[in-house]
C-alpha positions as a printed NumPy array, in Angstrom:
array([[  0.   ,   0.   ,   0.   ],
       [  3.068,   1.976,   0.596],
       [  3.71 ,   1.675,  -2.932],
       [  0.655,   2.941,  -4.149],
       [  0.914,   6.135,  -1.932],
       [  3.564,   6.957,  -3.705],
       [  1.886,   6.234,  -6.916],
       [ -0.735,   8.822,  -5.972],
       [  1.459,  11.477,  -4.955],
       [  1.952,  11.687,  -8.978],
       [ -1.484,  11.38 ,  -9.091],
       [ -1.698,  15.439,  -7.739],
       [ -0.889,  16.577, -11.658],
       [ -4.218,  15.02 , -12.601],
       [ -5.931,  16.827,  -9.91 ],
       [ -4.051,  19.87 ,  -9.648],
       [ -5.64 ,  23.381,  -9.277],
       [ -4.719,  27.047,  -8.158],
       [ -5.333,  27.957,  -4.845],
       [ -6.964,  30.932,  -3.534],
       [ -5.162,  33.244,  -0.725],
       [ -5.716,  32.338,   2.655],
       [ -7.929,  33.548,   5.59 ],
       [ -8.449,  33.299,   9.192],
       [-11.892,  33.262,   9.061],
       [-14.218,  30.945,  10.992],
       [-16.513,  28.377,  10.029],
       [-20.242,  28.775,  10.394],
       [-22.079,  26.77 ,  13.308],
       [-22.957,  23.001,  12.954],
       [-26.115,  22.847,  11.094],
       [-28.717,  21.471,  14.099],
       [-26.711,  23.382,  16.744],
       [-28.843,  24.889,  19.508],
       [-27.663,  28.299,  18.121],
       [-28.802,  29.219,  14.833],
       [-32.224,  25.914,  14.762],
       [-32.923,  23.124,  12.27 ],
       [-30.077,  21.325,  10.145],
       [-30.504,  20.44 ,   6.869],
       [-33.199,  22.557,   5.676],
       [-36.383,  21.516,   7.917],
       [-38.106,  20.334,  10.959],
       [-36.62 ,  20.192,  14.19 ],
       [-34.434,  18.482,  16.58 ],
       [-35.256,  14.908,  17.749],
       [-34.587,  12.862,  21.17 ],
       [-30.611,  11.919,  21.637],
       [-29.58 ,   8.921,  19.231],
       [-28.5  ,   6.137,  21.619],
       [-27.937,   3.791,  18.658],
       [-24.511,   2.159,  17.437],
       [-24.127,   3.178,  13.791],
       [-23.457,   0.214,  11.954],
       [-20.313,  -1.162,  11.577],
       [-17.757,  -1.088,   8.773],
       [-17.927,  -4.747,   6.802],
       [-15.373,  -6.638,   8.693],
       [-14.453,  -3.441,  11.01 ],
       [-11.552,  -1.011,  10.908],
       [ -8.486,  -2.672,  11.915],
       [ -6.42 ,   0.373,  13.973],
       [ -3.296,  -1.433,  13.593],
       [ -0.289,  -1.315,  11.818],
       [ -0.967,  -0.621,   7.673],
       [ -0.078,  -4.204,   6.495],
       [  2.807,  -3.671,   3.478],
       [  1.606,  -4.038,   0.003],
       [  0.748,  -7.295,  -1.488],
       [  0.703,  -6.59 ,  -5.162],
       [  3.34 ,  -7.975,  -6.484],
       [  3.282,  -5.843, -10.735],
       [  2.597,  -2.709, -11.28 ],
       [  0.015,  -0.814,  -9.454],
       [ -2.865,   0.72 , -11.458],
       [ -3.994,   3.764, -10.32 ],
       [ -8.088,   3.98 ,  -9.15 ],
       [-10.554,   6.075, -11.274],
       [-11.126,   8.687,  -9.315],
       [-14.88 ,  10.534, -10.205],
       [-16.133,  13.529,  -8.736],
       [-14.052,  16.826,  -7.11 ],
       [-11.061,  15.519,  -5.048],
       [ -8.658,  17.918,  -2.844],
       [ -5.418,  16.936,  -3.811],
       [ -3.41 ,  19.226,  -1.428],
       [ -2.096,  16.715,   0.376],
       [  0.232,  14.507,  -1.862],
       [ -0.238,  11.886,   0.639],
       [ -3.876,  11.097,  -0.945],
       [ -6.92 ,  12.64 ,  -2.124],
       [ -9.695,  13.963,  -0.103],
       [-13.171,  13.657,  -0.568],
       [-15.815,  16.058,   0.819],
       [-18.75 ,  16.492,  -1.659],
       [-21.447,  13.712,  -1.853],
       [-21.558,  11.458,  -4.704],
       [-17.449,  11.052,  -5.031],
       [-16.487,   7.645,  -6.425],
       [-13.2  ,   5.296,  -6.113],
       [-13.174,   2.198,  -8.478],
       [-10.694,   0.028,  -9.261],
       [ -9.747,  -3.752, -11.03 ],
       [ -8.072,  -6.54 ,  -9.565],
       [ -6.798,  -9.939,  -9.35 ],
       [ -7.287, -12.124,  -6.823],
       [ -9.51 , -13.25 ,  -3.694],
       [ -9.402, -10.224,  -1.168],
       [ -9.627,  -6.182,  -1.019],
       [ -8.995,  -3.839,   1.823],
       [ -9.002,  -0.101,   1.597],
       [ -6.932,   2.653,   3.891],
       [ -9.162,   5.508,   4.565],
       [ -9.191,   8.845,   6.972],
       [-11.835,  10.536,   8.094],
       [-11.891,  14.561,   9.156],
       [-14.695,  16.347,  11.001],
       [-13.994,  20.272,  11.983],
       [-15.81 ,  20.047,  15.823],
       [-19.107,  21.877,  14.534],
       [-19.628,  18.715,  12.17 ],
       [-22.097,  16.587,  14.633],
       [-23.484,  15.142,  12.172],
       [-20.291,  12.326,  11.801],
       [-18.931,   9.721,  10.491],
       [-18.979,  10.391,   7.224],
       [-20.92 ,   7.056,   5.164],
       [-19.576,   5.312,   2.302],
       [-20.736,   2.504,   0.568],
       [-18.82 ,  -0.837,  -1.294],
       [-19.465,  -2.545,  -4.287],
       [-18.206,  -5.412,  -5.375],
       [-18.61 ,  -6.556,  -8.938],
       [-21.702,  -4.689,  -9.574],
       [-23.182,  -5.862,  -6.76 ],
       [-25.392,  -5.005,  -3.789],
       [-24.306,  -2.047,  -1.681],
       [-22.828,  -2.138,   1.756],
       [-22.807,   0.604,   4.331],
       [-19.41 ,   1.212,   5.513],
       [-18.998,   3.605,   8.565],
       [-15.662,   5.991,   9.128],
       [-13.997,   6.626,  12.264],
       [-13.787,  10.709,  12.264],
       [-10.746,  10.764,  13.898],
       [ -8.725,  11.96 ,  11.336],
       [ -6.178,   8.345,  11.586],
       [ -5.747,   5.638,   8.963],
       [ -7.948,   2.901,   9.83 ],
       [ -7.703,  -0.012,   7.333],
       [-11.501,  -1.233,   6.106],
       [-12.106,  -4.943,   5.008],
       [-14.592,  -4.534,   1.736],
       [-14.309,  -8.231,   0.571],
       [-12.978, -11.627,   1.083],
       [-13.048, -14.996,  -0.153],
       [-13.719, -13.985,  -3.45 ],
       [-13.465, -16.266,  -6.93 ],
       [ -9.752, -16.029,  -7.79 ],
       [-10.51 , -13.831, -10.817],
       [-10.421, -10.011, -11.941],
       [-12.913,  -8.534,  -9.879],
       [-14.094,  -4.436,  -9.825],
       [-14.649,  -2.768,  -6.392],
       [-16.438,   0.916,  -6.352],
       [-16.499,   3.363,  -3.403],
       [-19.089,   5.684,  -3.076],
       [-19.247,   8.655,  -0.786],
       [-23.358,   8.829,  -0.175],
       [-22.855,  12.024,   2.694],
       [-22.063,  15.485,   2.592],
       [-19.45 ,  17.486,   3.585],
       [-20.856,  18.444,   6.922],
       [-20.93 ,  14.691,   8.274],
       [-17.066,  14.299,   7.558],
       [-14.128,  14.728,   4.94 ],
       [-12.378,  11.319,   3.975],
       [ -8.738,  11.214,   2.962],
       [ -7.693,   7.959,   0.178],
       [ -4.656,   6.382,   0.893],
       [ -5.046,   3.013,  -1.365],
       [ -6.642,  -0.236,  -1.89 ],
       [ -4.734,  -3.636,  -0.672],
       [ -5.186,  -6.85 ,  -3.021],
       [ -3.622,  -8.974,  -0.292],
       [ -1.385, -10.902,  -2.75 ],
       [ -3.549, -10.037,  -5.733],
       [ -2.802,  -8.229,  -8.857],
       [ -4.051,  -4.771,  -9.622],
       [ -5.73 ,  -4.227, -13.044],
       [ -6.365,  -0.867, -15.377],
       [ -9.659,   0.631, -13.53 ],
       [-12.865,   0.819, -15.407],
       [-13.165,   2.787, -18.459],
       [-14.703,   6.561, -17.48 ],
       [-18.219,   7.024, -18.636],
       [-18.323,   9.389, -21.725],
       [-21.492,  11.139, -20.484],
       [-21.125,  14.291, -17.51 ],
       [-23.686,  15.659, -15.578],
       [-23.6  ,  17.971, -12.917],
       [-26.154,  18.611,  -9.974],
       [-26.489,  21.702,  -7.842],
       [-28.973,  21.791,  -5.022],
       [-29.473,  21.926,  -1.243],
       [-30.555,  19.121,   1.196],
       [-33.477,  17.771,  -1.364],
       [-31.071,  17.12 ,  -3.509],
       [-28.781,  15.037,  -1.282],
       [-30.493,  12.171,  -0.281],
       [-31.715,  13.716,   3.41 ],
       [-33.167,  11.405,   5.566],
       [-33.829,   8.343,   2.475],
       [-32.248,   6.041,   4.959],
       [-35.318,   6.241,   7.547],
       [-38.648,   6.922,   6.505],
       [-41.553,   7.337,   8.743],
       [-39.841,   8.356,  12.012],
       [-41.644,   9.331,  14.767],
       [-42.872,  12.869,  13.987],
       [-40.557,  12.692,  11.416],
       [-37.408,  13.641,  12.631],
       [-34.366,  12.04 ,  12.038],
       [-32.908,  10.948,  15.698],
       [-30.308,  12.661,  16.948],
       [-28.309,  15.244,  14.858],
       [-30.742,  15.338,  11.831],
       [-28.266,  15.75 ,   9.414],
       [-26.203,  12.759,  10.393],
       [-24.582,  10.744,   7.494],
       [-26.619,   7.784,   9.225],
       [-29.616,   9.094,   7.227],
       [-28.044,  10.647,   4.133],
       [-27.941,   8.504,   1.089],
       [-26.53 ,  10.826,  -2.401],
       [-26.696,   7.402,  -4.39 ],
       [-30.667,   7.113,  -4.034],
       [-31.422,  10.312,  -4.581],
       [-32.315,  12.145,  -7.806],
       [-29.091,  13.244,  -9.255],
       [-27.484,   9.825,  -9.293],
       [-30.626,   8.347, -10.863],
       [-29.892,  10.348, -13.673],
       [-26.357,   8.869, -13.674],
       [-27.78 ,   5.563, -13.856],
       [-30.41 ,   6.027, -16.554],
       [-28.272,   7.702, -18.992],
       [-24.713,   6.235, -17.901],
       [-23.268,   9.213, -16.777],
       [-20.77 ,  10.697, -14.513],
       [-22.296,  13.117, -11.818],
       [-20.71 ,  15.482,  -9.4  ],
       [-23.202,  15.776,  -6.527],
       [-22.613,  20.165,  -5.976],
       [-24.699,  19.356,  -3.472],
       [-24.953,  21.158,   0.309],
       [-27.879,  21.071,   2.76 ],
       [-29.416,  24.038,   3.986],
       [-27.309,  26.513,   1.248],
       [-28.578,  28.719,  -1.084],
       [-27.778,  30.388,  -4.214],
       [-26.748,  33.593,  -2.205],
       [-27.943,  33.264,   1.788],
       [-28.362,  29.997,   3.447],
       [-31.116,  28.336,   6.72 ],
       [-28.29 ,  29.533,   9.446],
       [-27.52 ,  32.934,   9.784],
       [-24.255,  33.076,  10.596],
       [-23.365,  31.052,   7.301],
       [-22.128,  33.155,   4.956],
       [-20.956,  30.909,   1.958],
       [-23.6  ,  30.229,  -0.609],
       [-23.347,  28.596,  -3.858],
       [-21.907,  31.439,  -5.571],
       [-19.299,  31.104,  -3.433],
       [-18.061,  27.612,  -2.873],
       [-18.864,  26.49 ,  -6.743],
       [-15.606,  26.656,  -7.916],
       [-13.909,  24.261,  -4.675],
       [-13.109,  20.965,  -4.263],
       [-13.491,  20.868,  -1.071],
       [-16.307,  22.734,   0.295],
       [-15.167,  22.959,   3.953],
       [-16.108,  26.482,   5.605],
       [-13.495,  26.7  ,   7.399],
       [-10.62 ,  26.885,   4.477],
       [-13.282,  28.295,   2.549],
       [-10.634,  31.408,   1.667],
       [ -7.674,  28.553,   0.965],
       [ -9.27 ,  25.967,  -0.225],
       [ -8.024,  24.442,  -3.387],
       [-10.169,  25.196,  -6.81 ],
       [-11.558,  23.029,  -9.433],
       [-10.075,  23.075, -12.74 ],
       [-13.848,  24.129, -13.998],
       [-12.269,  23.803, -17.801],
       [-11.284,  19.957, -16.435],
       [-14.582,  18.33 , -16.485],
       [-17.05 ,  20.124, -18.653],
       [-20.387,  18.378, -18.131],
       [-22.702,  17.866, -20.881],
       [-25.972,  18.799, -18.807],
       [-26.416,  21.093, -15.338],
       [-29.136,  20.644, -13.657],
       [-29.595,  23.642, -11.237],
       [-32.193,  23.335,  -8.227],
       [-30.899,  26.05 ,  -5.582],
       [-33.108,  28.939,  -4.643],
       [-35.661,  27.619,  -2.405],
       [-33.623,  28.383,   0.586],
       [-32.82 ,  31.793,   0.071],
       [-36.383,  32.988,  -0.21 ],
       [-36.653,  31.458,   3.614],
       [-33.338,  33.464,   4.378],
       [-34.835,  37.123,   2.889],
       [-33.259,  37.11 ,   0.085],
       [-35.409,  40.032,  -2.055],
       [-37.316,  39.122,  -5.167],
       [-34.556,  41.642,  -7.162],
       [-31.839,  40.871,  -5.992],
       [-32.392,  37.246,  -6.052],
       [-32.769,  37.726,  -9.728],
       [-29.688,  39.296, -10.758],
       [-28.142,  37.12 ,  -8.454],
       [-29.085,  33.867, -10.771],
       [-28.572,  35.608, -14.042],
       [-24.97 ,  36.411, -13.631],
       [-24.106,  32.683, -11.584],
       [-26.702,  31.154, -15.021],
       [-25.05 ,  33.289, -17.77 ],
       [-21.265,  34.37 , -16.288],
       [-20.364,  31.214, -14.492],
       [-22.47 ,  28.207, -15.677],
       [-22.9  ,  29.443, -19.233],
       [-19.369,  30.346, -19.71 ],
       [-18.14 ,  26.996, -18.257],
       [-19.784,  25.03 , -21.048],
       [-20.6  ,  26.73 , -24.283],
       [-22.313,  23.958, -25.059],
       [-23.735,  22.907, -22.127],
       [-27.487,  22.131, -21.525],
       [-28.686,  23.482, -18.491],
       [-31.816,  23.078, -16.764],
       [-32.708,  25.881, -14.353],
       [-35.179,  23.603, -12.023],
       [-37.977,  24.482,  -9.321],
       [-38.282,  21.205,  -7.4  ],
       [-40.01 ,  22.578,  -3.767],
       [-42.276,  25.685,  -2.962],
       [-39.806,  27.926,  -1.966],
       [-38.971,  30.183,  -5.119],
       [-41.41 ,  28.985,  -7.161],
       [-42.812,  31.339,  -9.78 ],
       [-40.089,  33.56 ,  -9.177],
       [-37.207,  30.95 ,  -9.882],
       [-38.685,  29.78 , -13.333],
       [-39.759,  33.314, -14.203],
       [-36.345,  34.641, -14.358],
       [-34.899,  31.442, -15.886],
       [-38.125,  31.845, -18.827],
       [-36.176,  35.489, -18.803],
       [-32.527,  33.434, -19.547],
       [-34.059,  31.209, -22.159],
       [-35.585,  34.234, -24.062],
       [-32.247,  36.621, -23.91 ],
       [-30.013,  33.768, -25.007],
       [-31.985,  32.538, -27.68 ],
       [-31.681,  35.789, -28.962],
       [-27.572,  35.14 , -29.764],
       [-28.556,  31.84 , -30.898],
       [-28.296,  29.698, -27.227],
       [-30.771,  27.191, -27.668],
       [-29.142,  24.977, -24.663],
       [-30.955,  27.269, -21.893],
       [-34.134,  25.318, -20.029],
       [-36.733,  25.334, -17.498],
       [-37.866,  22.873, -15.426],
       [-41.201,  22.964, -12.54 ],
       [-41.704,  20.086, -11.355],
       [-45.291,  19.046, -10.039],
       [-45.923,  19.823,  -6.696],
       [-45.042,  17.478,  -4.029],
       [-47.047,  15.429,  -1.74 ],
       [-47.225,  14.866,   1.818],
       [-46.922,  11.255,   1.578],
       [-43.43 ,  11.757,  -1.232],
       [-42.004,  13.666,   2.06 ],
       [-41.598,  11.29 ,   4.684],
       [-38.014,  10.829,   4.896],
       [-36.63 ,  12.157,   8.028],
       [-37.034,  15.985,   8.875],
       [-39.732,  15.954,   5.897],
       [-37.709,  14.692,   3.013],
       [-38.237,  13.513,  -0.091],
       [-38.813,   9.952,   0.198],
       [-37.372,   7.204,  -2.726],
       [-40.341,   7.632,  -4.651],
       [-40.036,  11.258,  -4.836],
       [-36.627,  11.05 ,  -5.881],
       [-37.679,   8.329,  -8.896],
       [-40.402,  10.493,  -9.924],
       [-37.932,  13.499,  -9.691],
       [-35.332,  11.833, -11.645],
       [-38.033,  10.241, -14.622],
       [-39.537,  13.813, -14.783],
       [-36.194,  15.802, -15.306],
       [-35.028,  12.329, -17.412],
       [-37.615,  12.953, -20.364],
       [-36.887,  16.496, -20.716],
       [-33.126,  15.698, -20.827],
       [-34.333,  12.943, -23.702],
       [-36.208,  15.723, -25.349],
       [-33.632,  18.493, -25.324],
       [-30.303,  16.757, -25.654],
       [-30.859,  13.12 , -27.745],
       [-29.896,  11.301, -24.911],
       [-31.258,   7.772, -25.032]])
């Protein structure tokens, strides 16, 4: 494993982005603290969580990193999503949705992994899942004490090439895991999967994240405990990755509970969307050092934008709100991708009739230089019984109906099949 640290300090070129100057300044409260109300965009606090998250498959073994077993040369992962690469030790993964997948040879795989929580982040561990070969998905719990604990994904395996995919299903807020490398245990790495041609990006706030999927129907409907805990979080069932499914696509889950396109739910949490866009790690409290995408890097093919609904809770006025969207639409999003379809979506109340009036506005002024790649899209009204999730969430259905709706008018717009 040793070996393949060293093989992903090189990896930093692939990754690599400016950084911004750096700041003292202080993060914002935990989102569910006693001082600034709710987390993650609704309801309220519930009785203290006396439950044992679920272990890790096999546990974390806080021992000594075993040395490598791979005995050719080691493949580097495929690496999907926005990844801080600042520290050459390994890349760090804070937004929802990231993805680690790798080929192999042989009978076992084991995986290094760190996991970072600033103190305000009561909402830890961070939750991954495991794949193995396309199959079913396994919960795998970190241990947010910012150490290299060594996680047991899968044993006894057919002696045969094999795929195993990590996916990061919560946000930043619940923790910020550091990738140190996969262990064979005597078997032979492969070349990792081919990348999906297809890109799409998702922006959004905590009903785009997969809030409180993982328990529906809780007493009075909120989520035990801190309600934003990666316990309840799931970024793979929710809307976003749907759409990577159906149309075989790459997504990067821009994706941050309780934030808005310009204020956010708490107060004293002042970095919106037009502010942490451009990071790779979304972390408040490096917000002025934190590392920056290489936007020009990974141009998606389709945006699907659904932030606003928070800021017209957080006083955000009608005008300003407005101009606000136009220039993050036209001067960020629209000069990113020339070609890029995006979808300026209303999924919730909040914002709606204002959001899709001014993006009607956008699809009229840029069809007038020939910009036929601009869209709107309202969906139908929700339900009570499609928000049952924890803290009034959009439940699975929701997020299937979400994802079929937005789905046909990506068919319709792009060619997409």
């Amino acid at each position: 494993m040793r070996s393949l640290r060293r093989h992903l300090s090189l990896l930093v070129l692939v990754f690599t982005t400016g950084l911004a100057c750096s700041s003292s300044r202080e993060p914002p409260p935990a989102p569910g603290t006693s001082d600034v109300g709710g987390g993650g965009g609704g309801g309220g606090g519930g009785a203290v969580d006396d439950t044992t998250p679920p272990a890790p498959p096999g546990g974390p073994d806080t021992g000594d990193t075993p040395a490598p077993s791979d005995p050719g040369t080691t493949h580097p992962p495929l690496f999907v999503g926005r990844f801080d690469t600042t520290d050459p030790a390994g890349p760090k993964a804070a937004w929802p949705g990231a993805r680690i997948l790798a080929r192999f040879e042989g009978t076992a795989v084991s995986v290094e992994l760190s996991d970072f929580a600033e103190p305000w982040m009561d909402g830890t561990p961070s939750y991954w899942e495991v794949s193995i070969d396309h199959g079913p998905w396994t919960p795998i719990a970190m241990t947010p004490d910012n150490r290299p604990h060594v996680y047991e994904l899968a044993k006894d395996l057919p002696a045969a090439a094999h795929e195993v995919e990590l996916f990061k299903r919560s946000e930043t807020q619940t923790g910020i895991t550091q990738f140190f490398g996969f262990d064979f245990h005597g078997g032979k790495s492969l070349p990792p999967p081919e990348r999906q041609k297809r890109k799409i990006e998702v922006m959004g706030d905590s009903q785009a994240s997969g809030f409180g999927i993982e328990m529906l129907n809780a007493p009075d409907l909120n989520c035990p405990g801190a309600n934003h805990s990666g316990t309840y979080q799931n970024f793979r069932k929710a809307w976003g990755s749907l759409l990577g499914t159906r149309f075989d696509a790459e997504v990067h889950g821009i994706v941050y509970s309780g934030k808005g396109l310009l204020k956010n739910v708490w107060p004293t949490d002042t970095d919106p969307l037009v502010d942490y866009y451009p990071r790779t790690n979304p972390n408040p409290a490096i917000a002025q050092s934190a590392q920056l995408f290489d936007l020009s890097s990974w141009v998606p093919d389709v945006i699907v934008l659904t932030q606003g609904s928070v800021d017209f809770g957080s006083g955000v006025s009608d005008g300003e709100f407005r101009a606000a969207y136009r220039r993050f639409v036209v001067d960020t999003l629209r000069a990113r991708g020339p070609n890029t379809h995006i979808f300026m979506s209303v999924l919730g109340m909040g914002g709606r009739g204002t959001i899709d009036d001014v993006g009607r506005q956008i699809v009229a002024e840029r069809a007038a230089v020939g910009d036929d790649k601009m869209h709107v899209f309202v969906a139908e009204p929700y339900t009570y019984d499609e928000m049952t999730a924890c803290n009034s969430h959009g439940t699975p259905a929701w997020h299937q109906r979400i994802a079929d709706a937005l789905a046909a008018e990506i068919q319709r717009a792009v060619g997409w099949q």
